[in-house]
Backbone as a ProteinNet text record, in pm:
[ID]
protein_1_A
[PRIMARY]
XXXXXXXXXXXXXXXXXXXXXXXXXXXXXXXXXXXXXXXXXXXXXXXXXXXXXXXXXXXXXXXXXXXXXXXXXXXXXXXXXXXXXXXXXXXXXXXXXXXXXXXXXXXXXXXXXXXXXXXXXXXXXXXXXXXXXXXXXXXXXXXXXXXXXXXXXXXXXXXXXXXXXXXXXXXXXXXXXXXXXXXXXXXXXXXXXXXXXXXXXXXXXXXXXXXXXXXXXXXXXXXXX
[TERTIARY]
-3346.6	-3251.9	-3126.6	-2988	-2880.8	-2877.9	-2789.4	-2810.5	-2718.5	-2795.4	-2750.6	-2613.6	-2477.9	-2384	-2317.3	-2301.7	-2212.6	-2076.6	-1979.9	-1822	-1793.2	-1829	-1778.6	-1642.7	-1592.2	-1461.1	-1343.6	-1377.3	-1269.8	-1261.3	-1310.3	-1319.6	-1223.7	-1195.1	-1142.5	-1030.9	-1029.3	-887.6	-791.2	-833.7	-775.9	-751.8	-830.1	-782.7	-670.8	-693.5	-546.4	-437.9	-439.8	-313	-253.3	-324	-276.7	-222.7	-201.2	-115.4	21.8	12.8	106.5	236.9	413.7	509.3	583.5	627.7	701.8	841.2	887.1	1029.9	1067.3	1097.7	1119.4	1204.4	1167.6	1121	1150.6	983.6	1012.8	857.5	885.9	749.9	641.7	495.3	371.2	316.7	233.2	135.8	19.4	-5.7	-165.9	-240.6	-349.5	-466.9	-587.6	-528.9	-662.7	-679.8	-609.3	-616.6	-604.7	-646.4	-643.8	-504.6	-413	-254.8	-209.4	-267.9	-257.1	-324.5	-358.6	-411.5	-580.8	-668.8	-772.1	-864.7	-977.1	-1098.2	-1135.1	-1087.4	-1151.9	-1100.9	-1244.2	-1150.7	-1151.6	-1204.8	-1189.5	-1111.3	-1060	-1013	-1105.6	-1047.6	-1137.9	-1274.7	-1336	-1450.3	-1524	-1483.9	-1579.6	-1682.8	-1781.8	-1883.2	-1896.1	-1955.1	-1960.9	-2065.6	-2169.8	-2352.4	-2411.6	-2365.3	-2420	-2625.1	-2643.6	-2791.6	-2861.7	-2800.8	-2746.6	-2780.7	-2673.6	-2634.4	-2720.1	-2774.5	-2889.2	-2985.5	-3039.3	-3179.3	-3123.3	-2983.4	-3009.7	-2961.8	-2960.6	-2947.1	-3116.4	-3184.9	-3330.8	-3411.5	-3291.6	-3385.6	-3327.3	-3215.3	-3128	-3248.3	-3227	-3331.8	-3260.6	-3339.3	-3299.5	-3295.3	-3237.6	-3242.9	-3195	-3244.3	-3259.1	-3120.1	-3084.2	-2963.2	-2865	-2768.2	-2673.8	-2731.3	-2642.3	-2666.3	-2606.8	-2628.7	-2502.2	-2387.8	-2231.2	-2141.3	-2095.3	-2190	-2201.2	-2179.4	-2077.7	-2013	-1946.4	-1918	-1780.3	-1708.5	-1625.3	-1458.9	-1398.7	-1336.3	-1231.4	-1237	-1234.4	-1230.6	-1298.7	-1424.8	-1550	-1580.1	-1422.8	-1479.4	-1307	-1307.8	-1176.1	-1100.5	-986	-891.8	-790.1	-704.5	-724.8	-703.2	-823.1	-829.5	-676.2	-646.9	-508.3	-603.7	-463.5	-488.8	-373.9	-322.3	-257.8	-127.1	21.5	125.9	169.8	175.8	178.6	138.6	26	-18.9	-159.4	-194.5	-372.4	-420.9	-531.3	-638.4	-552.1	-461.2	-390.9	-292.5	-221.9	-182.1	-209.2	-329.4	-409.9	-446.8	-511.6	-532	-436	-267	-181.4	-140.3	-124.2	-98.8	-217.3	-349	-473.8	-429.1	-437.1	-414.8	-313	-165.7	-34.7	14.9	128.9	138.4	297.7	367.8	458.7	517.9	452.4	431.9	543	621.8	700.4	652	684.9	666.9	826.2	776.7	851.2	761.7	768.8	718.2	527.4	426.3	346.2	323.9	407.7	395	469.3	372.7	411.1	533.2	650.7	796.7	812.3	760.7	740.5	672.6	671	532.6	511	442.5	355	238.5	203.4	27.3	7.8	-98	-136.2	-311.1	-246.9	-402.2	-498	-624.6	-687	-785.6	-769.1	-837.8	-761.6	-615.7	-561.2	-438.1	-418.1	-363.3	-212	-170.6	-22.9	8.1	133.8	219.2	314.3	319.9	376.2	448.2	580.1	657	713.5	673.8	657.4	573.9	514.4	419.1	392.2	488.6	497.7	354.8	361.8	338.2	160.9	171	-19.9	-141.2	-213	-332.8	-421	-468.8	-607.4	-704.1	-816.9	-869.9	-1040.2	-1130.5	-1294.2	-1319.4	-1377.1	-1482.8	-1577.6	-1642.8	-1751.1	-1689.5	-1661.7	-1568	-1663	-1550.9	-1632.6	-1721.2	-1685.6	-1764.2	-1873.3	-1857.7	-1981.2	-2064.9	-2050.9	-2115.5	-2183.1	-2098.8	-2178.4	-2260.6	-2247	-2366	-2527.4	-2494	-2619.3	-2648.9	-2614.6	-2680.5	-2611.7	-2446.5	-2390.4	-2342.2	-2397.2	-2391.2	-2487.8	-2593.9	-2694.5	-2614	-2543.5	-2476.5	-2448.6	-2371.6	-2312	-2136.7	-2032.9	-1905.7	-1837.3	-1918.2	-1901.9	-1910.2	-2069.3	-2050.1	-1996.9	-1963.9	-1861.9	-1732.7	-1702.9	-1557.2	-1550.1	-1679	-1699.4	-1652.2	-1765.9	-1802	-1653.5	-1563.7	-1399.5	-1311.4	-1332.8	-1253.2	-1305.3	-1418.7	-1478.5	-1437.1	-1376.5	-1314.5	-1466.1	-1530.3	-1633	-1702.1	-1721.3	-1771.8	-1646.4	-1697.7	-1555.7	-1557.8	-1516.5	-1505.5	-1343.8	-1279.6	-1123.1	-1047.6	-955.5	-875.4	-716.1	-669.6	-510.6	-508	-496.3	-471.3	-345	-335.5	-179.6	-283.7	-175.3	-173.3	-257.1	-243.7	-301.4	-458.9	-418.9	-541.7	-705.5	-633.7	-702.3	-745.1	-646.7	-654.1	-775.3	-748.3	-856.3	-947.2	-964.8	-1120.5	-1164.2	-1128	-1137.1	-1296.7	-1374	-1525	-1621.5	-1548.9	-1698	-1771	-1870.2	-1909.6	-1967.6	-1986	-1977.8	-2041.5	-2138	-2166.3	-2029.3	-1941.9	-1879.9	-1698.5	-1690.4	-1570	-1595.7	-1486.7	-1478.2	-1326.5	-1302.2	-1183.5	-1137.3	-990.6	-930.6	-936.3	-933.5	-955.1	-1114.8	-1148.9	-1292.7	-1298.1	-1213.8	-1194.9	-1247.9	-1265.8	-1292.8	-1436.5	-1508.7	-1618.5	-1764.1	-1728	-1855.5	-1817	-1686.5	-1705.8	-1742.6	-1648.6	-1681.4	-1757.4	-1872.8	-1990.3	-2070.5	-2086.8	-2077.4	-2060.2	-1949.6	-1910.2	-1991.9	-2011	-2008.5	-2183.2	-2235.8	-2374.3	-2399.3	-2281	-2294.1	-2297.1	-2179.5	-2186	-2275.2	-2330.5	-2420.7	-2599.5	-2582.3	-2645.8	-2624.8	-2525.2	-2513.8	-2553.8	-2449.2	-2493.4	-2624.1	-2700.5	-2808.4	-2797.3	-2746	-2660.9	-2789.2	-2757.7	-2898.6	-2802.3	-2875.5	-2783	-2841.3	-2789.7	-2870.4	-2902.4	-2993.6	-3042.4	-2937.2	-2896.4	-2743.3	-2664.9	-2587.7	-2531.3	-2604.7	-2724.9	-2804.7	-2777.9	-2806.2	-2796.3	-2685.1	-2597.8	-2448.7	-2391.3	-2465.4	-2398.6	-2508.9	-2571.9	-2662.1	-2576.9	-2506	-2473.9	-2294	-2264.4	-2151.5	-2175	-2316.1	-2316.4	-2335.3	-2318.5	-2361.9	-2232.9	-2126.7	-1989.2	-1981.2	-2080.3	-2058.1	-2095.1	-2010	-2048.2	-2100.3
492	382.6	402.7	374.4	356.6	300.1	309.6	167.1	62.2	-11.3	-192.2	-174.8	-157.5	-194.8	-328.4	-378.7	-525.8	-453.8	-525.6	-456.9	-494.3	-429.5	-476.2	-433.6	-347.4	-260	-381.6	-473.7	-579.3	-658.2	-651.3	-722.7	-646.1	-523.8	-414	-451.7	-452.2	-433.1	-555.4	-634.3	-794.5	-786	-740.8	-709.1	-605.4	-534	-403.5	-456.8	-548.8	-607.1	-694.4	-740.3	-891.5	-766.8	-626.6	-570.9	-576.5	-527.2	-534.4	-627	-540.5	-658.7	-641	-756	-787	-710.2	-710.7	-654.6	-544.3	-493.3	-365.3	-240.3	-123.5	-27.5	-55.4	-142.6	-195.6	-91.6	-37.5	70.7	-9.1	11.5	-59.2	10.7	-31.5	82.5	173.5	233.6	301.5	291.4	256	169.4	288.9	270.3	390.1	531.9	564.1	646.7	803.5	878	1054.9	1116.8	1038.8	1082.6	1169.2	1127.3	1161.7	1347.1	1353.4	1521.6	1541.6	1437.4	1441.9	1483.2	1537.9	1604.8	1505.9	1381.7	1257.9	1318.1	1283.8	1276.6	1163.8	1042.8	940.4	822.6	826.5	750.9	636.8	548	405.6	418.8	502.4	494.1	591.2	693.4	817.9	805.2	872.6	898.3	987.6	953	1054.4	1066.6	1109.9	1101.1	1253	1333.9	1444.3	1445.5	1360.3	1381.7	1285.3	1160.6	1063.8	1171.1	1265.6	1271.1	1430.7	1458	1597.8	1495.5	1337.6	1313.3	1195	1166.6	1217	1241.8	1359.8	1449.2	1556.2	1542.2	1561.6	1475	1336.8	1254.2	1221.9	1354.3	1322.4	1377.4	1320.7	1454.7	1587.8	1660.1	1840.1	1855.8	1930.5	1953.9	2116.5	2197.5	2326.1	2378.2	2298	2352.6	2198.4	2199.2	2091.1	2039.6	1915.1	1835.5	1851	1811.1	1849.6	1806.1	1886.2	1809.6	1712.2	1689.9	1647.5	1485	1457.5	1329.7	1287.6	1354.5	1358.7	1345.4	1248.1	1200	1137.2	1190.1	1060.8	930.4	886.1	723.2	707.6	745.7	665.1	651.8	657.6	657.4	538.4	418.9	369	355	433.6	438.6	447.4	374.3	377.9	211.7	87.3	-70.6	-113.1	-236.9	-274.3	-382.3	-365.9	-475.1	-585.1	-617.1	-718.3	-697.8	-806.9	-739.9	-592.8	-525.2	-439.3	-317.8	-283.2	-247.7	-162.7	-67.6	-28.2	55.1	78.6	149.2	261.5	336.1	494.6	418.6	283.9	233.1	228.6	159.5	123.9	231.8	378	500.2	575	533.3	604.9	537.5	404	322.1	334.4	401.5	387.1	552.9	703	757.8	804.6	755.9	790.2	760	809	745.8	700.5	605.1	586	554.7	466.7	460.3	360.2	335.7	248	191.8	103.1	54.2	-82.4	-74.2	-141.4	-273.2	-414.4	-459.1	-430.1	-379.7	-311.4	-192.2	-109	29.7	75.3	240.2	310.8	415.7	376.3	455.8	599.2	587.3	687.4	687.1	791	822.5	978.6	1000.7	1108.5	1140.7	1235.9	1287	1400.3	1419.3	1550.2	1577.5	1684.2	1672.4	1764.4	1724.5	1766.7	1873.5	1888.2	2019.8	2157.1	2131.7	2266.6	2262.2	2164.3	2124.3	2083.8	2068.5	2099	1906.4	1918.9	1819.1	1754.8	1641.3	1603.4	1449.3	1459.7	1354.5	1258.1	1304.8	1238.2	1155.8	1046.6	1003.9	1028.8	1080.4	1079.5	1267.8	1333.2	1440.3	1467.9	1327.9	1317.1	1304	1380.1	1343	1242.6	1189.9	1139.1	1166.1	1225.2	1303.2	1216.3	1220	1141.9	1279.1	1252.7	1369.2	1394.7	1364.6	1404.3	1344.8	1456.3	1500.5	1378.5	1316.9	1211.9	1326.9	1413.6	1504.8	1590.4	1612.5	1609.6	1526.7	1382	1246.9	1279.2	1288.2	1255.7	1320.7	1500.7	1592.4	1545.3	1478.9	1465.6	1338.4	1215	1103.9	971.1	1034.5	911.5	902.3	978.8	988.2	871	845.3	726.3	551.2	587.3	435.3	380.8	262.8	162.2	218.2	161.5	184.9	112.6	-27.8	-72	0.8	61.1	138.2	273.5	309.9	417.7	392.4	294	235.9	236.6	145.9	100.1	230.8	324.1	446	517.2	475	601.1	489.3	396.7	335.4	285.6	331.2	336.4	338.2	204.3	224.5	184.2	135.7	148.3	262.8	335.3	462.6	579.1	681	798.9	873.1	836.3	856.1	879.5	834.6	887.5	910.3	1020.1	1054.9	1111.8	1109.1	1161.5	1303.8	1394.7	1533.6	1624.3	1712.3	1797.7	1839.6	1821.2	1853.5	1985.8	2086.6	2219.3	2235.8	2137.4	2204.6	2085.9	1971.4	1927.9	1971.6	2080.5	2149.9	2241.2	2317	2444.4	2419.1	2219.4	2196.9	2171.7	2084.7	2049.5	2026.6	2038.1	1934.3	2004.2	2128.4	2197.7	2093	2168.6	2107.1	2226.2	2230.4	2269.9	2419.1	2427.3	2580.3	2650.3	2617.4	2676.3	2651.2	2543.4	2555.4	2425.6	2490.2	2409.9	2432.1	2321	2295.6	2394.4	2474.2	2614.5	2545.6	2431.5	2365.2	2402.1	2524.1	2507.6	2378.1	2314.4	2262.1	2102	2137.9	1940.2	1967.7	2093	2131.4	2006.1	1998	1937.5	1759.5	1739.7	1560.3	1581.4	1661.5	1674.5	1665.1	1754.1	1729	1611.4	1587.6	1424.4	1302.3	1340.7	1230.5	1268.4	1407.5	1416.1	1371.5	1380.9	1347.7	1216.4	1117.5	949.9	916.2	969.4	951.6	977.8	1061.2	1103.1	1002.2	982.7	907.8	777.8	711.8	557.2	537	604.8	634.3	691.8	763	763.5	909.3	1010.2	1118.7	1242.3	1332.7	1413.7	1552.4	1595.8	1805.4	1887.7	2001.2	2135.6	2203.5	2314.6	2385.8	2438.6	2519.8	2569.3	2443.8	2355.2	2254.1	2199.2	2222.7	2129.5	2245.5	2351.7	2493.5	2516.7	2456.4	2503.7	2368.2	2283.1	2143.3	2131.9	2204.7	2240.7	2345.6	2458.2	2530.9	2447.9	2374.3	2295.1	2179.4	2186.4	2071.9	2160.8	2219.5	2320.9	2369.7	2276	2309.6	2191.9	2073.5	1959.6	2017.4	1960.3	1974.4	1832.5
3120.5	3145.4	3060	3132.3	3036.3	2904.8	2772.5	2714.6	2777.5	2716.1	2735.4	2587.5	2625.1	2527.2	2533.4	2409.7	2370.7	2350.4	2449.3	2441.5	2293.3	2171.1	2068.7	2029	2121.4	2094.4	2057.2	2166.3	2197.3	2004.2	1965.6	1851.4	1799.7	1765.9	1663	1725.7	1858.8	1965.2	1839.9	1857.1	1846	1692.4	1578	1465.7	1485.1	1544.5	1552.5	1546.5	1646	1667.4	1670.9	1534.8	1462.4	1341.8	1322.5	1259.7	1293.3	1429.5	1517.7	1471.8	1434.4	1400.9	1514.1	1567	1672.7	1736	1590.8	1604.7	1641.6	1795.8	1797.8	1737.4	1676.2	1601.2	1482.9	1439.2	1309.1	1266.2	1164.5	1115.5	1071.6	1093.6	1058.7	957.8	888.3	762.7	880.4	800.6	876.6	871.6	963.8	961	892.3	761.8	710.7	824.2	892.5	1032.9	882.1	1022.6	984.2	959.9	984.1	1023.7	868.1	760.7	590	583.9	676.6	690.1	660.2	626.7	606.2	696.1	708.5	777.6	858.3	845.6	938.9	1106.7	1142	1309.2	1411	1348.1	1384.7	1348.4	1231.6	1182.9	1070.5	1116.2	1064	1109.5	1229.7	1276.1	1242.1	1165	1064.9	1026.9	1021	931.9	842.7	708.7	605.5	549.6	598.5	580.1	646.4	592	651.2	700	575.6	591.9	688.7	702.8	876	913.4	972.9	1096.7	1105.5	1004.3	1057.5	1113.3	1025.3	1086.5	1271	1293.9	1397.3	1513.3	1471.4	1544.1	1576	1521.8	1504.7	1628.7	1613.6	1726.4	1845	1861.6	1995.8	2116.8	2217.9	2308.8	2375.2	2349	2366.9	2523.1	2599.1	2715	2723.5	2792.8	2810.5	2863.7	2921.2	3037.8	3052.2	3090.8	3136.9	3213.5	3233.1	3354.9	3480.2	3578.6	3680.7	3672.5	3743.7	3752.9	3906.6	3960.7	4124.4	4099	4193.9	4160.7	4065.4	3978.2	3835.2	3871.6	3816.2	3794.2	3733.1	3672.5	3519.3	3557.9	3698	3745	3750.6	3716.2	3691.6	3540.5	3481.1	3311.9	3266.8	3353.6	3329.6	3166.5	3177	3055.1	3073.4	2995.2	2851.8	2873.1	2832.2	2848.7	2801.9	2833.5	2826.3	2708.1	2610.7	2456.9	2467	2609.1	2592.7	2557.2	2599.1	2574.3	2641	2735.3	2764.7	2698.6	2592.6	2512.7	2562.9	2525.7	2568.9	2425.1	2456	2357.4	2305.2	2399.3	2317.6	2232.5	2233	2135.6	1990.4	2052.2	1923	1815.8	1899.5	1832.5	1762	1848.2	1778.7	1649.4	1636.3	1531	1416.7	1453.1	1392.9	1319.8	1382.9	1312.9	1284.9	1299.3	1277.8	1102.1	1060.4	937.5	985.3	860.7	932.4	1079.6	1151.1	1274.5	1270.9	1408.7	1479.3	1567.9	1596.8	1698.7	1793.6	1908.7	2012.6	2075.4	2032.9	2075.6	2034.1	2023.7	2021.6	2086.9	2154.6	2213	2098.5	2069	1992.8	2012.6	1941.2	1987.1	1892.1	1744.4	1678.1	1547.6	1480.1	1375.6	1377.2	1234.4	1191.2	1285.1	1305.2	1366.6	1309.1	1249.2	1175.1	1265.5	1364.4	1430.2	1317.5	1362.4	1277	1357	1471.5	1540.2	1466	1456.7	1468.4	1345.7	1293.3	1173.9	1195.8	1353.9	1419.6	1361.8	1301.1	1260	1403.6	1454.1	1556.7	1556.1	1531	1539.4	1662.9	1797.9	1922	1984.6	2003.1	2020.1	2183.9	2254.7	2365.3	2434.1	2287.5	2298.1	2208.7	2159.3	2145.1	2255.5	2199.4	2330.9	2248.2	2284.9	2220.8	2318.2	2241.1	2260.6	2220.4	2350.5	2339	2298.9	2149.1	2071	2151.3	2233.6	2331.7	2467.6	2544.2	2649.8	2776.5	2872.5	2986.8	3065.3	3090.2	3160.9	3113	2950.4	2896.5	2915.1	2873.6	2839	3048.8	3116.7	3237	3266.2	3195.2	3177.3	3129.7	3045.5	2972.9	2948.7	3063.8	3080.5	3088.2	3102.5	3179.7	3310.7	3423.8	3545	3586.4	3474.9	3540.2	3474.1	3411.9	3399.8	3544.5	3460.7	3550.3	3496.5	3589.1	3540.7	3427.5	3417.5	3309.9	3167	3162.3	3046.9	3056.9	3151.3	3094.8	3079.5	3084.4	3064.5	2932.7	2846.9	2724.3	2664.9	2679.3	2653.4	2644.5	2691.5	2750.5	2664.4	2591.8	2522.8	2389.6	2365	2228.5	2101	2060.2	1913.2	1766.1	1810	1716	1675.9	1737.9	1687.8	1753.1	1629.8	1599.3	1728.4	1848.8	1995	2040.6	1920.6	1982.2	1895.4	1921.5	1770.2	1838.6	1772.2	1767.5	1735.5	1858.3	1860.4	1930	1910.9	1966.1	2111.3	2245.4	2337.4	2355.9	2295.3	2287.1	2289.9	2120.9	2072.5	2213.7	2270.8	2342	2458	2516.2	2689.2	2621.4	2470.3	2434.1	2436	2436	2414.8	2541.7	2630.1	2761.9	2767.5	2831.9	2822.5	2750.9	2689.2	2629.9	2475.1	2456.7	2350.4	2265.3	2105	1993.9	1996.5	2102.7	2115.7	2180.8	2243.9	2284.6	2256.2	2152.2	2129.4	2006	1894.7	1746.2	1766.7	1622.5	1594.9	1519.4	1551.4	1489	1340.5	1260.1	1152.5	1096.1	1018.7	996.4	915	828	710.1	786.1	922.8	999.1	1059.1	1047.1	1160.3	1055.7	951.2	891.1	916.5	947.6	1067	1175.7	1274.7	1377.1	1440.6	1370.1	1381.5	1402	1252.2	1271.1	1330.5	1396.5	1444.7	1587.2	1654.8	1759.8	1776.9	1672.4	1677.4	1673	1630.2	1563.5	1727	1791.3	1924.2	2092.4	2023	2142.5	2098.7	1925.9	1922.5	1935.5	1928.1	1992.8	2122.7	2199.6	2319.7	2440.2	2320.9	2403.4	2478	2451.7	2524	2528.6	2601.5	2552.8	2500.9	2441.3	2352.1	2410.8	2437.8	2490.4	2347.9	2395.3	2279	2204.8	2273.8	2229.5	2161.6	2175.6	2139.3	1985.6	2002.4	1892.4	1729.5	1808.9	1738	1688.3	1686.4	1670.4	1552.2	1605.4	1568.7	1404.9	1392.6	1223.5	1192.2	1198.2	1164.8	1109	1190.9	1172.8	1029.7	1071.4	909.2	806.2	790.3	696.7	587.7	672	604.9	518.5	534.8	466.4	324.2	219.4	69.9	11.9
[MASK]
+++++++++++++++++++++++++++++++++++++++++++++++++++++++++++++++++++++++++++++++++++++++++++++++++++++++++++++++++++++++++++++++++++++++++++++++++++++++++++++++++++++++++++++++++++++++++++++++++++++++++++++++++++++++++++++++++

């Protein structure tokens, strides 16, 4: 069975943006976000428990091979939720890991991004991806093809757990749906969150790992000190 999720995102949403100053391009602080150059790749939603996230990842379930991709499509994963004010979730992420951020009204006009896949510095906000640490077409690989659209909506706008981050255009096409056996961040210096995070997530969610994937994602903690 799917899980049963409580939209708790909406809560974070509504703190975000009681940051939010009115005045257009008036600069905001940074919401504790990754934008400062740190290994975080979630921001506010990080984990830092290496020994978490070996035990579980121990209790994710293993699967031999992928799932299918038959019936996949980004619109069955609705994004990016609207936060009101003409405003949505890539808002929120850019103001979350940007430093020095502007803003218009609450849309983000400019700011710092220091991605942390590939270490690329980016002063456009127009030219960030944000980027789901565990790809929709992964997630539908390994056990969200049996949801409802509701939760993959949840699931594609996930600010409670480290599910979305502020990355350079690039380094996001290089990743495109693979997962950790087959593609890391050119940043070794982020592979011991990444990790992490990518395990916090497949464990909230309920997600299943291939052998390969599981194999790769211990070798990735292994960078944790």
């Amino acid at each position: 069975m799917p899980p049963r999720i409580t939209p708790l995102w909406t809560l974070r949403v509504a703190a975000a943006l009681l940051t939010v100053t009115v005045a257009a391009g008036c600069e905001i602080p940074a919401e504790n976000g990754s934008g400062s150059g740190s290994d975080s790749t979630g921001g506010t939603a990080t984990t830092s428990d290496p020994a978490e996230a070996r035990r579980k990842l121990d209790a994710l379930k293993v699967v031999t091979k992928t799932g299918s991709m038959r019936g996949y499509s980004r619109a069955k994963f609705p994004h990016w939720n609207s936060t009101g004010s003409n405003c949505d979730i890539r808002d929120t992420v850019l103001k979350r890991d940007g430093t020095k951020v502007k803003v218009s009204g609450c849309n983000v006009v400019a700011g710092t991004w220091v991605s942390v896949y590939d270490g690329d510095k980016i002063t456009d906000p127009s030219k960030v991806d944000i980027d789901h640490v565990v790809p929709l077409a992964n997630a539908w690989r390994s056990g969200a093809a049996a949801w409802t659209t509701d939760q993959r909506e949840e699931f594609a706008n996930d600010l409670d757990d480290p599910q979305l981050v502020a990355v350079s255009a690039a380094s996001n096409r290089s990743k495109g749906d693979q997962d950790p056996s087959t593609w890391k961040p050119e940043q070794t210096g982020s592979w011991c969150q990444y990790a992490q995070d990518w395990i916090v997530v497949k464990s909230r969610w309920k997600l299943t790992v291939t052998t390969e994937e599981k194999a790769e994602l211990k070798k990735m903690l292994e960078k944790c000190r």
